[in-house]
MARBAFI-722942 format. One record per atom (N, C-alpha, C): x, y, z. Coordinates in steps of 0.05 Angstrom, whole numbers, plus 5000, padded with zeros to 4 digits. Each point is the difference from the previous one (the first is absolute). Layout:
# residues N
XYZ ...
***
This chain:
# residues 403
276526076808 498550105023 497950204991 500350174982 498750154985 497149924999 500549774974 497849885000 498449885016 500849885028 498749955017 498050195015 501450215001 498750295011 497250044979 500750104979 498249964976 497449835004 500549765006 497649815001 499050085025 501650035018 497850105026 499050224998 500550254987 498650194998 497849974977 499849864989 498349934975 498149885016 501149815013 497249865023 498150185011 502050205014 499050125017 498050274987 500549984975 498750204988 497049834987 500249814994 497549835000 498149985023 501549945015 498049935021 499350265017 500750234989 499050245000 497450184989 500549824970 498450114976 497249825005 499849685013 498049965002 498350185018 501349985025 498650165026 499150244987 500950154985 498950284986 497749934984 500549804983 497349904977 498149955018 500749815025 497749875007 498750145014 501450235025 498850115008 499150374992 500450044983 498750104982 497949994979 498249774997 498149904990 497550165010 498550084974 497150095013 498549785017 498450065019 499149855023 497250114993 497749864995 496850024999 499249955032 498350165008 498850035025 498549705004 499849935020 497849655008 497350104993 499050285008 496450034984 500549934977 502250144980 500049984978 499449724988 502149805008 500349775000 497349885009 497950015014 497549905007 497950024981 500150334998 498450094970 500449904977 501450004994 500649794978 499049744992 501549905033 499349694996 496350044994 498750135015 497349955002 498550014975 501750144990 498050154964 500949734988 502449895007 500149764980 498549745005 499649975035 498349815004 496950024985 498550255002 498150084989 499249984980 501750074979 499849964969 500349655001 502049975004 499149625004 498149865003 499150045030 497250055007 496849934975 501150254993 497250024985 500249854971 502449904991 500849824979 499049765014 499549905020 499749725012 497850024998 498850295007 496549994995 498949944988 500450204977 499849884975 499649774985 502649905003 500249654995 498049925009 499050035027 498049795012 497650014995 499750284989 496750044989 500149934976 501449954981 500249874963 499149785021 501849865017 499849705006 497349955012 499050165010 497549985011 499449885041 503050084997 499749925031 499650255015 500650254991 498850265013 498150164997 496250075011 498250034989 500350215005 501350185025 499950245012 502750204998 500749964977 502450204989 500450235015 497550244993 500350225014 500050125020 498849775025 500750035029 501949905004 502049774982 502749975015 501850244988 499150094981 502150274985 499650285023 497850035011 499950185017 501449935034 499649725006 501949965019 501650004995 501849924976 502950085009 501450274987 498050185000 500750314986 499650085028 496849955026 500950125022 502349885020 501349734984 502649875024 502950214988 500549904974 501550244990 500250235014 497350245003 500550265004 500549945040 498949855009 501249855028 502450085003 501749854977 502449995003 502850214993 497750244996 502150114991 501750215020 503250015004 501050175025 498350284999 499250115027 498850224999 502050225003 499650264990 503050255009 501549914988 500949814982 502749994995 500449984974 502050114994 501350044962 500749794993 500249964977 502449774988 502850214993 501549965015 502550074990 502549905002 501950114984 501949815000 501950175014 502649825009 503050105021 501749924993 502050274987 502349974988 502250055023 501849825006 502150035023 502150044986 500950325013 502350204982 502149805017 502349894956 502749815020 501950135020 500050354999 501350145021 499949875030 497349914998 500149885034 501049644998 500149974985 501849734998 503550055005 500050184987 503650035006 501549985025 498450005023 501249905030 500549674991 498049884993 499849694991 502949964983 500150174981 503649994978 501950005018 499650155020 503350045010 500149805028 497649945006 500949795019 500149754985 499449874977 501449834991 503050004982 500450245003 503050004998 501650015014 499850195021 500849905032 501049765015 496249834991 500649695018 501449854977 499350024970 501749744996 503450234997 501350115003 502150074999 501949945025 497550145024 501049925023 500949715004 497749814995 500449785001 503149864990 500650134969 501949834992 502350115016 499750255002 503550145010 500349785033 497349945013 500549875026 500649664993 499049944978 500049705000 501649924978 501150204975 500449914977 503449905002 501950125026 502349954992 502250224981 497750215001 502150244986 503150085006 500049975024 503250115017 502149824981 499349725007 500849804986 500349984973 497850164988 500050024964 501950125002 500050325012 502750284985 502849825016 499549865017 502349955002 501949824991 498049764984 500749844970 500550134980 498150224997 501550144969 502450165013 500850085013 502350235012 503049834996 498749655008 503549885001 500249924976 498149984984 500149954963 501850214997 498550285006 501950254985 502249995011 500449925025 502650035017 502449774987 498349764981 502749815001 502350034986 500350114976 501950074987 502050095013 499050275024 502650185008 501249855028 498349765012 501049855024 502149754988 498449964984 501949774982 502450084999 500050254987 503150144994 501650035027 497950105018 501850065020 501549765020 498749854998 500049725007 502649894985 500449984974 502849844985 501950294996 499650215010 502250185005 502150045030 502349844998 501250035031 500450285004 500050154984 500750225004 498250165018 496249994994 498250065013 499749995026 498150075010 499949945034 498349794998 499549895016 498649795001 496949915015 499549904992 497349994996 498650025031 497750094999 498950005035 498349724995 499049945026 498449825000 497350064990 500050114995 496550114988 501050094974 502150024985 500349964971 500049834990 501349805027 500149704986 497949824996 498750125014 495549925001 499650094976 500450264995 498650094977 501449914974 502349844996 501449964982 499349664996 500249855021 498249785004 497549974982 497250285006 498249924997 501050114963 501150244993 501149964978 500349794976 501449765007 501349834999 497149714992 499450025018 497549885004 497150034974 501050304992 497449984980 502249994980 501750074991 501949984976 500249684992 500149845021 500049794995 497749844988 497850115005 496949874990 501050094969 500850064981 500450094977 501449944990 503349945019 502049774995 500949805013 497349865002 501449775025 502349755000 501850044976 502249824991 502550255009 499550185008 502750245006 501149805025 502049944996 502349765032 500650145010 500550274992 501550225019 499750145007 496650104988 498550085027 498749765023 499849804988 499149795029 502250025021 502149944988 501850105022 500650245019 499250264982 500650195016 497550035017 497749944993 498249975019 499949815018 501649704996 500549895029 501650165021 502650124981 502350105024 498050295010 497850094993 498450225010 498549955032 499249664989 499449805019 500350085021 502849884993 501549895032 499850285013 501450144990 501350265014 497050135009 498450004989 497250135021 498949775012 501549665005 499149855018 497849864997 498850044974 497949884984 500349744990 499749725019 501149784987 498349914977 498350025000 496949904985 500650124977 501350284997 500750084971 501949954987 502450015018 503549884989 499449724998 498849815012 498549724982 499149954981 498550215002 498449854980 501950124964 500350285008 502950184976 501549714994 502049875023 501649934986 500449694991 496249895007 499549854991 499049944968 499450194997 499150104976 502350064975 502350065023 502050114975 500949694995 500349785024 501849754991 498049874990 497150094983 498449844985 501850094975 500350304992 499450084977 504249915000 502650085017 501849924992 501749805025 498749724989 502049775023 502550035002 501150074979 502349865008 501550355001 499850255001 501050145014 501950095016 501849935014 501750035023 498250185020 499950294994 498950185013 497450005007 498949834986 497250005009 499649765019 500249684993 501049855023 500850055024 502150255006 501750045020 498150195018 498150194991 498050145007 497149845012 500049814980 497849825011 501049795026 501449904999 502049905022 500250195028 500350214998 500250225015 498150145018 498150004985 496850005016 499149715005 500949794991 498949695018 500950015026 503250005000 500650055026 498950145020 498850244995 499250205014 496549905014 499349854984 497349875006 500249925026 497049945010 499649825028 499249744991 500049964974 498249685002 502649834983 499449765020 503149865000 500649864969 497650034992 500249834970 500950204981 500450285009 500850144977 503450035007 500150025023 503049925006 500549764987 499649845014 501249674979 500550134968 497950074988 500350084977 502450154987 500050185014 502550215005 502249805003 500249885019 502849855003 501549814979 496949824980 500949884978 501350194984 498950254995 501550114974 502450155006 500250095026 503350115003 501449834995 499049745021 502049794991 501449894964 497250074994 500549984975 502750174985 499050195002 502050264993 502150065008 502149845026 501050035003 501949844989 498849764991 502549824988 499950154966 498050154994 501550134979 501950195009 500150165019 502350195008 500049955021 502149915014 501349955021 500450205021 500750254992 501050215010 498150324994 497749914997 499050235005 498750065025 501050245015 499749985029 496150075008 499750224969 496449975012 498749785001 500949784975 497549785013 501449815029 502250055000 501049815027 499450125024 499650324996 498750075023 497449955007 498250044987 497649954995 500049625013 501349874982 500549645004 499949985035 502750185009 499849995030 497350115019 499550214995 496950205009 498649705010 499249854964 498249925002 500249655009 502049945007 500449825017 499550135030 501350185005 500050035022 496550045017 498950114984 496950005002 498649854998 501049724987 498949695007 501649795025 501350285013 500849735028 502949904980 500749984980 502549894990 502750135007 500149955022 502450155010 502249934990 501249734998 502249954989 500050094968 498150054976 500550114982 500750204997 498750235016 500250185011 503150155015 500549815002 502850055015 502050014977 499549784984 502549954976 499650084973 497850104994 498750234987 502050274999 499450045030 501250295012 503550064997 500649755006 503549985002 500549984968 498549874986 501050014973 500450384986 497550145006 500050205005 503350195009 499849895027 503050155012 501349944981 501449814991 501949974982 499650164973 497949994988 499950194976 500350345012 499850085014 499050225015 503850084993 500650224999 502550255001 500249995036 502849975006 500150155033 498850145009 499050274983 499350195012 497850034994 498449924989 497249974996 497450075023 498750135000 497950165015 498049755010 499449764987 499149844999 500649745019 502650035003 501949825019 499349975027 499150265012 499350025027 497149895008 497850004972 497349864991 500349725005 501849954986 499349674998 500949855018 501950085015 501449885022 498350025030 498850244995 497949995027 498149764985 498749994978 497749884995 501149715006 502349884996 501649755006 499850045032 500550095016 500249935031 496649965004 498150174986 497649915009 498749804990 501449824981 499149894988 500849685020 503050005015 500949865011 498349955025 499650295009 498649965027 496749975000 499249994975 497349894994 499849705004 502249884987 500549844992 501049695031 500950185013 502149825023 501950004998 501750124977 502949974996 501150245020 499350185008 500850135016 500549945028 502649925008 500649875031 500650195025 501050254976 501550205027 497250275006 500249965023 497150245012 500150105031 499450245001 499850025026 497750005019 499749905018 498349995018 499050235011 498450075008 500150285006 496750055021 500050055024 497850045027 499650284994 498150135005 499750265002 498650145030 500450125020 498750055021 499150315000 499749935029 498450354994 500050075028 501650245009 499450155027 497750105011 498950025018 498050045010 499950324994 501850125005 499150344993 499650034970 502349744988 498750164964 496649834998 499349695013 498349964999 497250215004 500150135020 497850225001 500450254977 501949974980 499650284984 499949854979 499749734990 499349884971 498250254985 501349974976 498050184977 497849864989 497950194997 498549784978 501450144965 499949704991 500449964972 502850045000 501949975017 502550005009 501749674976 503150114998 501649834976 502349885020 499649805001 502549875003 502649984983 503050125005 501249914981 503249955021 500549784976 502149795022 502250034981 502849995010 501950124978 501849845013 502249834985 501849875017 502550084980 503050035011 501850124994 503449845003 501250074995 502649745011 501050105021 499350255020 501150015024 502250324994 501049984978 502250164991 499050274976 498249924986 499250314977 496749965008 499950274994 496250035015 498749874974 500649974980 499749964968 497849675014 497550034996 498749695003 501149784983 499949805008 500249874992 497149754989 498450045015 497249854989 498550255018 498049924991 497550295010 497049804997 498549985015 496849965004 498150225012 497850024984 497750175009 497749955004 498950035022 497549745009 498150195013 498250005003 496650185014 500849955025 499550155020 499449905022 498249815014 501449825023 497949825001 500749885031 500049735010 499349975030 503049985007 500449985025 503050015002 499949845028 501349734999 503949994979 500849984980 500250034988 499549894965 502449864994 499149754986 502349914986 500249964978 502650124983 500149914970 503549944994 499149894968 503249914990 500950164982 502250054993 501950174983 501049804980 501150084975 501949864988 501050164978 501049804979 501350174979 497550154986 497149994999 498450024984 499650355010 500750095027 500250195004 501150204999 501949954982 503450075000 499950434983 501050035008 499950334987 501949934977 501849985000 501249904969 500849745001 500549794980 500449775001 502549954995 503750184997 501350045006 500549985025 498050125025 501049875031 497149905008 500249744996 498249845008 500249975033 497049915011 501050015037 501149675001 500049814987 502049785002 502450034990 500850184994 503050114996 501950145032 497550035017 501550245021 500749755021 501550115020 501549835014 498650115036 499850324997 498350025025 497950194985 498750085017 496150144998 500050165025 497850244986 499750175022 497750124988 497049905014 497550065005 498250265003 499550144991 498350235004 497250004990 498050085026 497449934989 498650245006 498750184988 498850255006 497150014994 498550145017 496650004994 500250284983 498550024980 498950194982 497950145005 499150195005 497150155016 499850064959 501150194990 498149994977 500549834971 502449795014 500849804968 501950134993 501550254999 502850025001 502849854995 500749964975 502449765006 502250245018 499350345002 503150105014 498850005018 502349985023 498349935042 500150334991 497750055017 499150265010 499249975027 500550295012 500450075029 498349825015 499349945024 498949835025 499049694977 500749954983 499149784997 501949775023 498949744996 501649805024 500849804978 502949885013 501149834985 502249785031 500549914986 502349805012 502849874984 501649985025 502449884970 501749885030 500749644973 500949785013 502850194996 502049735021 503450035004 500549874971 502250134992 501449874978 500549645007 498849854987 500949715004 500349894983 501449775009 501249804972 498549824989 499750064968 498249754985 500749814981 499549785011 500349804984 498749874985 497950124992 498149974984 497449875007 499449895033 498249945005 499650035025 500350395005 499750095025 496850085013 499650075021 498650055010 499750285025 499150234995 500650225010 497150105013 500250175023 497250155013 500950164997 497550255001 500450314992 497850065015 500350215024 498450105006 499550345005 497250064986 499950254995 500350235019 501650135015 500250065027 501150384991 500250104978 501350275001 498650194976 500850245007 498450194978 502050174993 499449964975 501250234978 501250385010 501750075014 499450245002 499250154976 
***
């Protein structure tokens, strides 16, 4: 960067030094310049004369030498000197500093500087992010380290562009700042330089799925598939396998994907309560889902005149016996009666699914600021405990307020 500075000040010192040469030059007055010319036409003049009288075409020499001695003295400026005008460079130096000014100004507005110190800053910065980055011990990284460790990453790589493990760490930089265009293209780059990989495959796989364009899914789906009949039981690419079925409409893979999953999965696994919701929605995407409730929504005329604007609907249904929901929906406000369906896809844990309960008990409350806890005068309603058999049908009408 040094050197770059260098050349622009070297410029700028040139195109300084002319403006001083040039306009510092002695300057001859225009009489001066006239007088001159005239003495030279003159002396010419009388050389042509000359010639012409050897030649014999001029008989009257000395009356044309006297006309043009009285055109000459004609011509000569009256009152005025020949002199010359030296312009002191002191008064040029407004001229120096406004071209340092504009072209300086210029570059700091157009050149992208912010952007320069802040390319060289994540150069100096990468070493100690890097570290902090493969230390669990460290805190962890902000989102604007991980930019700056990114763009890091990014020039390190023009110098080693066969490093696999930084292509990688700059795809997983990718994702996590949401940058698909970069975690693509990273960890396309890494399964040029190592195919056959595990970790890098499984990464590239990982951002296909995550794509909107259906051909990079397909893509994605050949190679899990692939990978899975080398390991059977690794639950990241089977999760991933399910995701990305499930995001092509392939529900039934999707489903048995997921259950293969449960089975590898420990009882107690944090994960358990994940995949079993993602299985009921996958069912009720699907049509396999039979058990649902029906559900009208009305509206009293007194809560009708106090509707909120930007007001939350939330509908909570229960087994009659623990306040503990059992499925829960949250919907905008909108025209009323409303009707919608419940099912397992709604379920608060998938341990008590609402096709597991035998009766239901309905509560539906308006939200003035989006609140999932009721707060004071909001309005709600709540059905009688009734019996379900899995393809009930219930009204609720909004008729009471929160003390």
């Amino acid at each position: 960067m040094s050197g770059f500075w260098f050349i622009i000040l070297a410029l700028l010192m040139v195109a300084s030094a002319v403006l001083l040469i040039a306009g510092g030059r002695k300057h001859r007055s225009v009489a001066a310049d006239r007088d001159t010319l005239n003495k030279t036409f003159y002396r010419q003049r009388l050389q042509e004369l000359e010639h012409d009288e050897q030649q014999g075409i001029v008989g009257e020499r000395a009356e044309m030498i006297r006309e043009l001695q009285q055109t000459l003295l004609l011509d000569i400026p009256q009152d005025e000197q020949i002199v010359e005008r030296n312009v002191s460079r002191w008064v040029l130096l407004p001229g120096v500093i406004v071209i340092f000014v504009v072209s300086l100004g210029f570059y700091f507005k157009t050149g992208g500087l912010v952007q320069v110190m802040a390319w060289q800053q994540a150069q100096n910065d990468l070493p100690a992010l890097r570290a902090q980055l493969m230390d669990p011990q460290a805190k962890p990284l902000s989102m604007d380290e991980l930019a700056r460790l990114g763009l890091g990453i990014r020039t390190s790589l023009q110098d080693d562009p066969q490093n696999v493990n930084d292509w990688l760490m700059l795809g997983r930089i990718g994702m996590v700042l949401n940058n698909a265009a970069t975690a693509t293209q990273a960890f396309q780059r890494a399964m040029q330089l190592a195919p056959n990989n595990p970790e890098v495959k499984l990464s590239y796989a990982d951002v296909l799925t995550r794509s909107q364009d259906p051909e990079d899914n397909r893509q994605a789906s050949v190679m899990l598939n692939q990978m899975i009949k080398t390991d059977g039981t690794n639950l990241r690419v089977l999760g991933l396998l399910a995701f990305n079925a499930f995001s092509q409409q392939n529900y039934a893979q999707a489903i048995d994907t997921w259950q293969k999953m449960l089975q590898l999965l420990p009882a107690d696994d944090k994960r358990t309560l994940m995949i079993q919701r993602s299985i009921e929605q996958a069912k009720t995407a699907s049509g396999q889902q039979n058990s649902h409730l029906s559900l009208t929504v009305q509206l009293a005329p007194g809560a009708e005149k106090m509707l909120p604007d930007g007001g939350v609907l939330y509908i909570s249904v229960t087994d009659g016996a623990s306040p503990v929901p059992v499925a829960v929906k949250k919907l905008p406000l909108s025209h009323f009666p409303l009707s919608l369906t419940l099912d397992d896809s709604n379920a608060m844990m998938p341990s008590r699914l609402l096709s597991a309960q035998h009766q239901v008990q309905v509560r539906v409350r308006i939200s003035r600021d989006g609140s999932a806890n009721p707060q004071s005068g909001d309005w709600f309603g709540l059905s009688a405990v009734t019996p379900f058999d899995g393809h009930q049908q219930l009204t609720v009408e909004i008729n009471q307020q929160q003390p």
